[in-house]
C-alpha positions in Angstrom: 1.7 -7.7 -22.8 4.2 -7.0 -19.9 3.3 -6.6 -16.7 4.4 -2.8 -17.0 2.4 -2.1 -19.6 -0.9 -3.8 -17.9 0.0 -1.2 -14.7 0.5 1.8 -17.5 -2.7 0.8 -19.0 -4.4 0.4 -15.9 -3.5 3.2 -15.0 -4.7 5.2 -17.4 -8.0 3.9 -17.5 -8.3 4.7 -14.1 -7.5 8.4 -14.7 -10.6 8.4 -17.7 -12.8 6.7 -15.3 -12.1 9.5 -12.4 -11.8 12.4 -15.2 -15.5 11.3 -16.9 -16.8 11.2 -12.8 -15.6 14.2 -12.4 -17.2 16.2 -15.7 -20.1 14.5 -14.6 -19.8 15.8 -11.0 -19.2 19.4 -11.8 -23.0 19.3 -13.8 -24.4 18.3 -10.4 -22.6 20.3 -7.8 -24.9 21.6 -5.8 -23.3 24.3 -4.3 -19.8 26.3 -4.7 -18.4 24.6 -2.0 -18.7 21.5 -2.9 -18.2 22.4 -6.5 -14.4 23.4 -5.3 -14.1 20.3 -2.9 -14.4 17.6 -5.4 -12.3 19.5 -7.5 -9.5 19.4 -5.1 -10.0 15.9 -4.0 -9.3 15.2 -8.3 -6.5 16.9 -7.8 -5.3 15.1 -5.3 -6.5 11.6 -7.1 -4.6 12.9 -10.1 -1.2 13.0 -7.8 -1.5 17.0 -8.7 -0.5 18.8 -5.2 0.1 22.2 -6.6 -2.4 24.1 -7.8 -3.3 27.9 -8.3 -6.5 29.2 -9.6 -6.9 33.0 -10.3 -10.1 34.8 -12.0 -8.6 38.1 -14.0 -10.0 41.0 -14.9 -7.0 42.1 -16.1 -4.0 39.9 -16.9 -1.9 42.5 -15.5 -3.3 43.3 -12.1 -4.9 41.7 -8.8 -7.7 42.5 -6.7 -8.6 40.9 -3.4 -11.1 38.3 -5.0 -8.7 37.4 -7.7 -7.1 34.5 -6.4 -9.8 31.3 -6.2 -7.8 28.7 -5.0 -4.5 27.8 -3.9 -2.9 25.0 -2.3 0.1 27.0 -1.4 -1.4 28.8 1.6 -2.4 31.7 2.2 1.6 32.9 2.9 2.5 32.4 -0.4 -0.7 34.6 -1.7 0.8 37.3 0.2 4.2 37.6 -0.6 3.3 37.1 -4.3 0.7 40.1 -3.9 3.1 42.3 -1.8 6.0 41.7 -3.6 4.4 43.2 -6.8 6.7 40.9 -9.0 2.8 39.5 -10.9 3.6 42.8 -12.9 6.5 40.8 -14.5 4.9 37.2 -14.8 6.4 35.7 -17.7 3.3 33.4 -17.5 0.7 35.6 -17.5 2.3 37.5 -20.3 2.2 34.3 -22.9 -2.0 33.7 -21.7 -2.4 36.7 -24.0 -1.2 34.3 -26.5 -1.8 30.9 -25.8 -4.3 29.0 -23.9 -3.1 25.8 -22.8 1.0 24.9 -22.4 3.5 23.9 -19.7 6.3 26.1 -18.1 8.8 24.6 -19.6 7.4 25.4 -23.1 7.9 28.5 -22.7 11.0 29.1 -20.3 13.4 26.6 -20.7 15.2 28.5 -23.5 13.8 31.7 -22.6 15.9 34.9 -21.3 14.3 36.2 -18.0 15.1 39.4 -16.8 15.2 40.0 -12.8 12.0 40.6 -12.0 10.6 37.8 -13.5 12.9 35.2 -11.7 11.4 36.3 -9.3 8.2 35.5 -9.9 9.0 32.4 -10.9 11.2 32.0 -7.6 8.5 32.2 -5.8 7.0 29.2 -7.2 10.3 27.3 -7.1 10.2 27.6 -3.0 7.6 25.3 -3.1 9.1 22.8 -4.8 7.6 23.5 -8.1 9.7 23.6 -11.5 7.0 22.9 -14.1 3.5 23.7 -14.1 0.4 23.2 -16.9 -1.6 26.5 -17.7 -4.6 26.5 -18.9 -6.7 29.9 -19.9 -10.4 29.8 -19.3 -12.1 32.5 -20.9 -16.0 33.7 -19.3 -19.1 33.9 -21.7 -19.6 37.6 -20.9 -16.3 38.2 -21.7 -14.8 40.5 -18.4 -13.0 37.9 -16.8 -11.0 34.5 -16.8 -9.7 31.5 -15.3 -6.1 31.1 -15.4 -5.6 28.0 -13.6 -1.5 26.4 -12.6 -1.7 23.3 -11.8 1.9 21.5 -11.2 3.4 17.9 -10.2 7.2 17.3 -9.5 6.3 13.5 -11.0 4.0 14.0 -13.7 5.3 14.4 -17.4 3.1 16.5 -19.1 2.5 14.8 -22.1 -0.3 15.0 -24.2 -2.7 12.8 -22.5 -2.6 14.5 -19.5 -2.5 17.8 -20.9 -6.0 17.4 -22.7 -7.2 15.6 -19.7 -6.1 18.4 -17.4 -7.6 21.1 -20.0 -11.1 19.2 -20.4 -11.3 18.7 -16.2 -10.5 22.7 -15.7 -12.7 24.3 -18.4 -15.4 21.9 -17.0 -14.9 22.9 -13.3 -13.9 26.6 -13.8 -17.2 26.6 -16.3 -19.5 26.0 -13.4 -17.8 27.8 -10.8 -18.3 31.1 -13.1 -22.4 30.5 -12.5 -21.5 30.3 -8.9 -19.4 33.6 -9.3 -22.1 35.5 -11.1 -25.1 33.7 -9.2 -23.2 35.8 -5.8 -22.7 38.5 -7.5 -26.0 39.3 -8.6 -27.1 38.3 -5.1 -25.3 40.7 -3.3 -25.8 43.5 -5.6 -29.6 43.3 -4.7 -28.9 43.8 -0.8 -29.4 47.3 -0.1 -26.8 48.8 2.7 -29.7 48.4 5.5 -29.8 44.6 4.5 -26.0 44.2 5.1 -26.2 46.2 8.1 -28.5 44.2 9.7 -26.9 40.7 8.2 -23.5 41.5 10.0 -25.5 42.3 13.8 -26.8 39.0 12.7 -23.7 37.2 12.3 -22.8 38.1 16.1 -25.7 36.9 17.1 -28.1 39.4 17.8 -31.9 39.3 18.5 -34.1 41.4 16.2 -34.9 43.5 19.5 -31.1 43.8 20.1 -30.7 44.8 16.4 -33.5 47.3 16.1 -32.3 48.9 19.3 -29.0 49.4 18.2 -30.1 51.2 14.5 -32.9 52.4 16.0 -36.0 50.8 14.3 -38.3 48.2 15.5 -38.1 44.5 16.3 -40.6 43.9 13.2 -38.7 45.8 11.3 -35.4 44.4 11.6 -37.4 40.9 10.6 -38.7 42.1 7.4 -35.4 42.5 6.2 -33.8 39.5 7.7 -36.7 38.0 6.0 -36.0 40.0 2.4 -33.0 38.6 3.1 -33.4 35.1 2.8 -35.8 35.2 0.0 -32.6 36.8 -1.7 -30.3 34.3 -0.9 -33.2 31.6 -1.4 -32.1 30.1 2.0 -34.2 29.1 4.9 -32.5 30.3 8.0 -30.6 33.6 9.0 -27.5 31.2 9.8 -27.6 29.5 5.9 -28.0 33.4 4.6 -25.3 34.6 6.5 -22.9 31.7 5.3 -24.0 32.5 2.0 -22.9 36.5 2.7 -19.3 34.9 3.9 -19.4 33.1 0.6 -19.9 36.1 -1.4 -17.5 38.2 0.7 -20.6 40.9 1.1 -19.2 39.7 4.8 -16.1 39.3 6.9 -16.5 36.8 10.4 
């Protein structure tokens, strides 16, 4: 065997070693934020730099929470959002269809109209001409994972493209429980709860607290402590991280 093909080989042995650690790891994760760090750090492993992950409600319109991760920065979130051109994604429109394929499968011999070059322009600014999308559909059924995920080096071939699809329905699979789990969290605080939550984010006493809304020290306590049980944390600092999380608040 040549030495090029030892280094191919070896190299692909390393990506199934790193792909089976990281199934493994995203059974284990034992919080969101961690969940999402080892997934970037594969990314990265991978030699994947560009990456979008967006969680739909509707293919055909965003809300503040839809956009899970992106390595572009938050500038490119922006303009993409403000510009209103993701009413004329010619990606999102072929996820209706298909659930797994590169850019190019679809739009190297397809006829865009203005609006969605530029879309797509917006992507080419950073340097990114070919992408793999992958469609993650919830169990419930109101929402999914539509993940980008691009390399200017990598040929997606078909290899990568089931190793890509088995890594993202894996991690996108456990981040949905993470989703839901903060959702159903913050739907049980009531509006006194998340009053008192952000007076303690600034860092104020439960005496400070209950004079400002009026109430007692004891009771501003009992629902710090409701609080916590809740978020089945320990301290008013893990609970309000947790709040952040969830984006029930804004520090």
């Amino acid at each position: 065997m040549s030495e090029g093909r030892t280094t191919a080989a070896d190299g692909a042995k390393q990506r199934d070693r790193e792909l089976r650690a990281f199934l493994d790891g995203t059974e284990r994760a034992p919080s969101k934020l961690e969940l999402i760090a080892a997934f970037e750090q594969f990314m990265r492993r991978q030699r994947f730099h560009d990456y979008v992950c967006m969680r739909l409600r509707d293919l055909r319109r965003l809300d503040d929470d839809s956009i899970l991760l992106c390595s572009r920065g938050d500038s490119w979130w922006r303009a993409y959002r403000a510009s209103g051109v993701h009413h004329y994604n010619p990606i999102l429109k072929v996820v209706q269809d298909r659930r797994t394929f590169a850019w190019s499968d679809v739009l190297d011999n397809a006829t865009m109209d203005k609006k969605e070059r530029e879309c797509m322009e917006l992507a080419y600014r950073y340097g990114v001409r070919n992408a793999l999308v992958v469609a993650v559909s919830e169990p419930e059924g109101d929402a999914q994972g539509v993940f980008s995920i691009g390399s200017p080096n990598i040929e997606f071939n078909v290899v990568v493209r089931e190793q890509l699809r088995l890594a993202i329905e894996a991690f996108y699979k456990s981040l949905a429980k993470f989703i839901r789990a903060e959702f159903q969290f913050t739907s049980q605080l009531t509006p006194r709860e998340i009053e008192i939550l952000r007076w303690v984010s600034e860092g104020k006493s439960d005496w400070q607290i209950g004079k400002i809304l009026g109430i007692s020290a004891k009771t501003v306590n009992y629902h710090t402590e409701n609080v916590k049980r809740k978020f089945d944390v320990t301290t008013r600092i893990q609970a309000v991280m947790r709040a952040v999380q969830s984006k029930t608040l804004s520090i």
